[in-house]
Kinemage of the C-alpha trace (Angstrom):
@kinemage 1
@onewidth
@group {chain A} dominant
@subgroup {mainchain}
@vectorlist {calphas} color= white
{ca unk a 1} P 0.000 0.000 0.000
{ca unk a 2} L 1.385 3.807 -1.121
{ca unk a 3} L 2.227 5.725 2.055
{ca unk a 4} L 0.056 8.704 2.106
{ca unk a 5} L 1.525 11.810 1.341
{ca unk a 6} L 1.178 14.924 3.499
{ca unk a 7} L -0.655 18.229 2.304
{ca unk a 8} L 1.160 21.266 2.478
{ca unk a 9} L -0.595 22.469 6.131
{ca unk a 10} L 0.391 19.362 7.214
{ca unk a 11} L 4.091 19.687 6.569
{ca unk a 12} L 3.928 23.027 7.630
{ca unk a 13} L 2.315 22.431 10.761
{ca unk a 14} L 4.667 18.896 12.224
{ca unk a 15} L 7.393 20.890 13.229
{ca unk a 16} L 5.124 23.394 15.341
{ca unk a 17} L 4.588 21.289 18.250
{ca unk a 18} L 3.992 17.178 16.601
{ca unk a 19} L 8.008 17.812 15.302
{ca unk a 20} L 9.645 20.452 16.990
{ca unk a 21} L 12.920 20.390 16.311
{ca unk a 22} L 14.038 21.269 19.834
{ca unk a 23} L 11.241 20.411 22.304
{ca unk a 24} L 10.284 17.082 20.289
{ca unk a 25} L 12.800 15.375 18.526
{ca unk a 26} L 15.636 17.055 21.040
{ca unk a 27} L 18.278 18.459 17.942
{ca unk a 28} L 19.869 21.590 17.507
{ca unk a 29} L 20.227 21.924 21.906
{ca unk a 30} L 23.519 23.218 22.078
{ca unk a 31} L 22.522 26.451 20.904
{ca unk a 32} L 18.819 26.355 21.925
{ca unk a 33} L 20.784 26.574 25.740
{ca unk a 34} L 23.684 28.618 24.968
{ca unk a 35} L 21.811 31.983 23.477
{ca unk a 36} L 18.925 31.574 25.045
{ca unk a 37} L 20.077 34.045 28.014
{ca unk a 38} L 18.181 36.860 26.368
{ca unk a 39} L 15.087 36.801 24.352
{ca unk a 40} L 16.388 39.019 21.649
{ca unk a 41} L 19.392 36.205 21.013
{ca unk a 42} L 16.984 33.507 20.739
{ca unk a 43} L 15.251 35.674 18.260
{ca unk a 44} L 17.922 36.544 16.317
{ca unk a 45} L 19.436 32.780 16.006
{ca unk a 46} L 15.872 31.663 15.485
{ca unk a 47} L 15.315 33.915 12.341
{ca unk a 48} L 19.345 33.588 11.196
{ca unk a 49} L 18.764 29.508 11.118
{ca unk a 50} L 15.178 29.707 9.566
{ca unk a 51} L 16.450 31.737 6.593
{ca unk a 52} L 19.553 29.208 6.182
{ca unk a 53} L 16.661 26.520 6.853
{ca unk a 54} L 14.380 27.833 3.691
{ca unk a 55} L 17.384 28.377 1.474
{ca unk a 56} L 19.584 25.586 1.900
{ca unk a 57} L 16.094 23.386 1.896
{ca unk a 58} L 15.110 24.557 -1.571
{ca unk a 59} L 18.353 24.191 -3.208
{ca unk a 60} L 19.148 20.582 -2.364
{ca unk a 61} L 15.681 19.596 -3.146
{ca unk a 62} L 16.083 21.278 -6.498
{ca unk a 63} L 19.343 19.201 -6.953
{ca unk a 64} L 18.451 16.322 -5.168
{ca unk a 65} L 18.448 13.818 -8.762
{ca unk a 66} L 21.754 14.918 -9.606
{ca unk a 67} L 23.491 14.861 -6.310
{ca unk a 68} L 24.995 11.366 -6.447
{ca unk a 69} L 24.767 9.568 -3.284
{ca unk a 70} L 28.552 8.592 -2.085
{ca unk a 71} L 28.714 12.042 -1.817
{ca unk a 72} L 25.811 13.518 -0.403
{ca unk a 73} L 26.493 14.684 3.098
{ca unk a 74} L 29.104 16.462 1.672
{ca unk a 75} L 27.360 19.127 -1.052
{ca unk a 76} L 24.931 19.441 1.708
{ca unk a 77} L 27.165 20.679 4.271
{ca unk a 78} L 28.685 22.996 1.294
{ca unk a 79} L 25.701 23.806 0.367
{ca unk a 80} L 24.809 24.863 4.162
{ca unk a 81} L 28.116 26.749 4.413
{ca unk a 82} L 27.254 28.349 1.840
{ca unk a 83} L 24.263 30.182 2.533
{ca unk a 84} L 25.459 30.824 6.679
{ca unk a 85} L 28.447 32.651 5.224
{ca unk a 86} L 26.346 34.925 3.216
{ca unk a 87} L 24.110 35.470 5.863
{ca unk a 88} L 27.105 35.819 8.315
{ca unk a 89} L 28.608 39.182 6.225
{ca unk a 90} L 24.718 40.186 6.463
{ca unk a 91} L 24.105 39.880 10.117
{ca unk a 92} L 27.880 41.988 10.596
{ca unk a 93} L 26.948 44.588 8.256
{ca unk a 94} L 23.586 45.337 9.417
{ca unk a 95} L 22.822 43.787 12.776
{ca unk a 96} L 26.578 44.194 14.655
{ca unk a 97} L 24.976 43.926 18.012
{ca unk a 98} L 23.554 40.806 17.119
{ca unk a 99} L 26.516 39.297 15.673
{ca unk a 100} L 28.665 39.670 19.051
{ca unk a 101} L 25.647 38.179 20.993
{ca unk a 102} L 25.854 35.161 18.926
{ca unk a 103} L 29.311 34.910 18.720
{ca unk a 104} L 30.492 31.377 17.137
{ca unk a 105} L 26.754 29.933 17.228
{ca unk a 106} L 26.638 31.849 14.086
{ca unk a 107} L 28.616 30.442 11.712
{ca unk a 108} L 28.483 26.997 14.009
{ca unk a 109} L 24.518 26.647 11.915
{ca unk a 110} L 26.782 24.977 9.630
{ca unk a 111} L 26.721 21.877 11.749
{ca unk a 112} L 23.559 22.034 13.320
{ca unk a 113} L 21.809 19.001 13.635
{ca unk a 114} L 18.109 20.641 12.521
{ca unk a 115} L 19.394 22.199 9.058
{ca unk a 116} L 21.648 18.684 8.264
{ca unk a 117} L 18.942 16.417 9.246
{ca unk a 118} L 16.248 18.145 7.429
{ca unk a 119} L 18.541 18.101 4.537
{ca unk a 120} L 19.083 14.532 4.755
{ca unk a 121} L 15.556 13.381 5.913
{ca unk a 122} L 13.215 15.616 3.630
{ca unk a 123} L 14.727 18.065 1.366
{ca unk a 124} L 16.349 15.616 -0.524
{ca unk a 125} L 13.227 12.962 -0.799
{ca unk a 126} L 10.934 15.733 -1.578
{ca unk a 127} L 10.021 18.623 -4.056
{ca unk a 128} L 11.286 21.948 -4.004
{ca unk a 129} L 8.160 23.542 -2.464
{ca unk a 130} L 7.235 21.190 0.182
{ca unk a 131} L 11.140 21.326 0.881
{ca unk a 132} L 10.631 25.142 1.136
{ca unk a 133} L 7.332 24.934 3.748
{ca unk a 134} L 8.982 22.355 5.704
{ca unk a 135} L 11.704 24.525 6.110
{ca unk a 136} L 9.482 27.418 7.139
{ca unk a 137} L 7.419 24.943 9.732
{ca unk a 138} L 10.834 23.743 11.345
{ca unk a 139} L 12.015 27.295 11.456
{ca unk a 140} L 9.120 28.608 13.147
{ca unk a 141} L 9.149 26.079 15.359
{ca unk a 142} L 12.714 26.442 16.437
{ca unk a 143} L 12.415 29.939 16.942
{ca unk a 144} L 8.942 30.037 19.107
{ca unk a 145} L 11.460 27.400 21.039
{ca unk a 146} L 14.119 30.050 21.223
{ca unk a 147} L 11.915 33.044 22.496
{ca unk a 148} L 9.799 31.031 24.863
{ca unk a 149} L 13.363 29.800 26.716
{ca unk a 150} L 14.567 33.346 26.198
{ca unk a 151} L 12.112 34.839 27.398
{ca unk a 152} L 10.984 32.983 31.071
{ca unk a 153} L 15.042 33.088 31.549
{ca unk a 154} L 15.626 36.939 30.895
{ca unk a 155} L 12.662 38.107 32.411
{ca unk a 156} L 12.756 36.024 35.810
{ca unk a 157} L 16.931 35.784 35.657
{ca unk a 158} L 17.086 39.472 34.914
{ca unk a 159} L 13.954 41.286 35.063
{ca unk a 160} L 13.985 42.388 31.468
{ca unk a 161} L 12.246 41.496 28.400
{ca unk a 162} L 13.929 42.286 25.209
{ca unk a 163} L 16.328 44.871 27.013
{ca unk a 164} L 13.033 46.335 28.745
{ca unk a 165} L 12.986 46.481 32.320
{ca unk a 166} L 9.381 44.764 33.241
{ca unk a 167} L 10.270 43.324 36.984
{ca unk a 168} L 10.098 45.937 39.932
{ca unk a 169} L 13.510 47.128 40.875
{ca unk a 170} L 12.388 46.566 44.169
{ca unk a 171} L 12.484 42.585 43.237
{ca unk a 172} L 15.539 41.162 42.789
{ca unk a 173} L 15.895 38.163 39.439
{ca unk a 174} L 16.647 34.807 40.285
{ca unk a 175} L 20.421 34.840 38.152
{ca unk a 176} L 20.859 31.082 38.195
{ca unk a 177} L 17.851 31.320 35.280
{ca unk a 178} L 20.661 33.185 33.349
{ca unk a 179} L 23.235 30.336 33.770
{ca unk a 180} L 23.899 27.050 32.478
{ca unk a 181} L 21.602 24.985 35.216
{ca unk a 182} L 18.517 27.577 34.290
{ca unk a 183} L 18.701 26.913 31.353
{ca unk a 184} L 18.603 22.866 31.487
{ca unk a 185} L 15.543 23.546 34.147
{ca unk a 186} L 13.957 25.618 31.600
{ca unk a 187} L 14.216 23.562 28.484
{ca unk a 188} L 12.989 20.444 30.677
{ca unk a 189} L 9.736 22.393 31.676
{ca unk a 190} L 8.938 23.739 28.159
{ca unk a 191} L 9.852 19.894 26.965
{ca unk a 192} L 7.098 18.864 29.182
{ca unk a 193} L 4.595 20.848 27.877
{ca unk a 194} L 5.112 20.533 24.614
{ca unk a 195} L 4.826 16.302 24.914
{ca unk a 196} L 1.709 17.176 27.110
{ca unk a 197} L 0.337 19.675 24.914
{ca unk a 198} L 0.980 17.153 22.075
{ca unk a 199} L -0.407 13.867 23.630
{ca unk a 200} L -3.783 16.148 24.114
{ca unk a 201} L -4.150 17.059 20.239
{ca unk a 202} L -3.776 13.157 19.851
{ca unk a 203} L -0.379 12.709 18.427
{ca unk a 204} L 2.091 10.229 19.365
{ca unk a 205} L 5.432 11.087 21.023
{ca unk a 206} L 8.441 11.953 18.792
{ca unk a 207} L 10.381 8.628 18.301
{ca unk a 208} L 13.892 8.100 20.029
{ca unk a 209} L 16.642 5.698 18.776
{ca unk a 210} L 17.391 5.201 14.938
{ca unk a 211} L 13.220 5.394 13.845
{ca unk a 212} L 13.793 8.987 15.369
{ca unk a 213} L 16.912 10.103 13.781
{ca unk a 214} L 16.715 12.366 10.726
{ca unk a 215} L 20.128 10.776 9.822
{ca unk a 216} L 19.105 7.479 9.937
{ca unk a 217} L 19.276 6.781 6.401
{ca unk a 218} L 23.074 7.765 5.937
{ca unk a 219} L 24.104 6.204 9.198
{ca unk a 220} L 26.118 2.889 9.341
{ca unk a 221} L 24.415 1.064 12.578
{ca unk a 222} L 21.333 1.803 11.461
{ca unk a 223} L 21.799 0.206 8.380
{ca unk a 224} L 23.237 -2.832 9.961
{ca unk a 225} L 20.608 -2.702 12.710
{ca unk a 226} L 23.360 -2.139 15.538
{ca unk a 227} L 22.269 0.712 17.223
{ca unk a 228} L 19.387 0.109 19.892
């Protein structure tokens, strides 16, 4: 029997809350916790990886039949580096402040596990503008990820919101929210509600172990069946 294929909305819509990249299927959390200090960075990296998301998305799915497959993984990462450098020399010409809150996250999209694995696992199976509207559902629902983390930990670590002072002086933040454990106490609550928020709308739990890898495909032991 043909495996049904999705419509457009529904693309769009799995990496909302059914996919997200960061709250579901648990990719792309080394940055997600390391910029994530201030909403305005999680904003910023949100936006910086959606537009490398789209672009990168709807280029190897355009050259997806010609891309021969020893090679693969390689002219996607190229492909990748491509498009983060441009938007690198963008993000320092225009948006300066931005760039030195990032830092090496920046240019480290390259290697993140949500623009790779989407790359691997449906941009290059797929047409160029479901490619693109995945890209924009994955995006959104990385940076809605970013903000929401951002947000609780700049407003109760530091008693700002976007750089706007919206906790009494009189009260002082909770700084560990700003730090490394706040951040892992964050992402665990707003990883709770997402699976809860999920299991009420009816859909099943993102899938750990190779099913649940968007580089299963490429990857050795799950070819051979040696990874649990």
């Amino acid at each position: 029997m043909a495996k049904k294929q999705k419509s457009l909305f529904e693309i769009f819509t799995a990496g909302l809350i059914k996919e997200n990249p960061v709250l579901r299927l648990v990719i792309g959390t080394c940055p997600t916790l390391a910029v994530t200090t201030m909403a305005f960075n999680g904003l910023g990296m949100g936006v910086a990886a959606t537009l490398v998301l789209i672009c990168s998305n709807a280029l190897i799915s355009a050259l997806r039949k010609i891309i021969p497959d020893k090679i693969h993984i390689p002219v996607y990462i190229t492909i990748i580096a491509a498009f983060v450098s441009i938007l690198q020399m963008l993000v320092k010409a225009f948006v300066p402040a931005l760039d030195s809150a990032l830092g090496i996250f920046l240019p480290l999209i390259v290697v993140n596990c949500i623009i790779l694995g989407r790359a691997e696992s449906f941009a290059g199976k797929n047409g160029v503008i479901a490619s693109i509207v995945d890209g924009i559902g994955m995006g959104i629902g990385f940076t809605i990820a970013l903000v929401c983390m951002g947000s609780i930990r700049e407003i109760i670590g530091a008693g700002t919101w976007f750089g706007i002072q919206v906790l009494p002086a009189a009260i002082d933040p909770m700084l560990i929210l700003i730090l490394a454990p706040g951040g892992f106490f964050v992402f665990g609550i707003l990883m709770a509600c997402a699976n809860k928020l999920a299991e009420k709308k009816g859909k099943a739990p993102a899938t750990l172990g190779c099913a649940g890898c968007p580089a299963a495909a490429s990857c050795g032991q799950a070819q051979k069946g040696e990874c649990e």
